[in-house]
C-alpha positions, 0 to 999 in steps of 0.5 A: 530519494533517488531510488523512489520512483512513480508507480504506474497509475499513482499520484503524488506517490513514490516509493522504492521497492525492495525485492527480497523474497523470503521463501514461503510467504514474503515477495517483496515490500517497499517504503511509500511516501505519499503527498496529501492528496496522493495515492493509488492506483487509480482506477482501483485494482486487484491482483493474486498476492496480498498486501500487508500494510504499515503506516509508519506516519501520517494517516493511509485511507485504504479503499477496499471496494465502496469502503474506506478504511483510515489506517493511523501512525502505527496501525496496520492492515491485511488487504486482500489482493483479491478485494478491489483496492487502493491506498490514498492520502486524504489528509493534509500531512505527508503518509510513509507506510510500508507494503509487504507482498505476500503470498494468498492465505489459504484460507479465502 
């Protein structure tokens, strides 16, 4: 894991990102390891690009505003960058998840 790093503000977190860019819609994405008890950023954020998010094990709970939403093994979210967010691991077993950038749909 040594192309894993710590995100600023984040716990228990590392991931590597991965910066390719595909024109139109995708910035970048990257694989996140998350321990139980891990996440971020803390306090939440927002930011202009959208988050599309894939839980490849574990369970993510994804904070969007007062709300939590729990993403399992193999389920998926859209997040808007422009909802107050962030992603946590309250559970008691490791999360890897992917998070693609992308560009802000139209349609807000």
């Amino acid at each position: 894991m040594k192309d894993y790093k710590v995100p600023a503000n984040h716990f228990k977190f590392k991931a590597k990102k991965i910066d390719h860019a595909i024109e139109g819609q995708i910035l970048n994405s990257s694989v996140a390891y998350i321990e139980p008890g891990g996440g971020g950023p803390e306090p939440s954020h927002t930011h202009e690009h959208d988050h599309y998010f894939i839980v490849i094990e574990g369970c993510a709970t994804i904070k969007l505003g007062n709300k939590k939403i729990l993403v399992n093994s193999d389920e998926s979210i859209l997040v808007r960058g422009s909802i107050i967010h962030s992603v946590w691991n309250e559970s008691s077993k490791h999360l890897k998840m992917i998070g693609i950038s992308i560009k802000p749909a139209n349609d807000k």
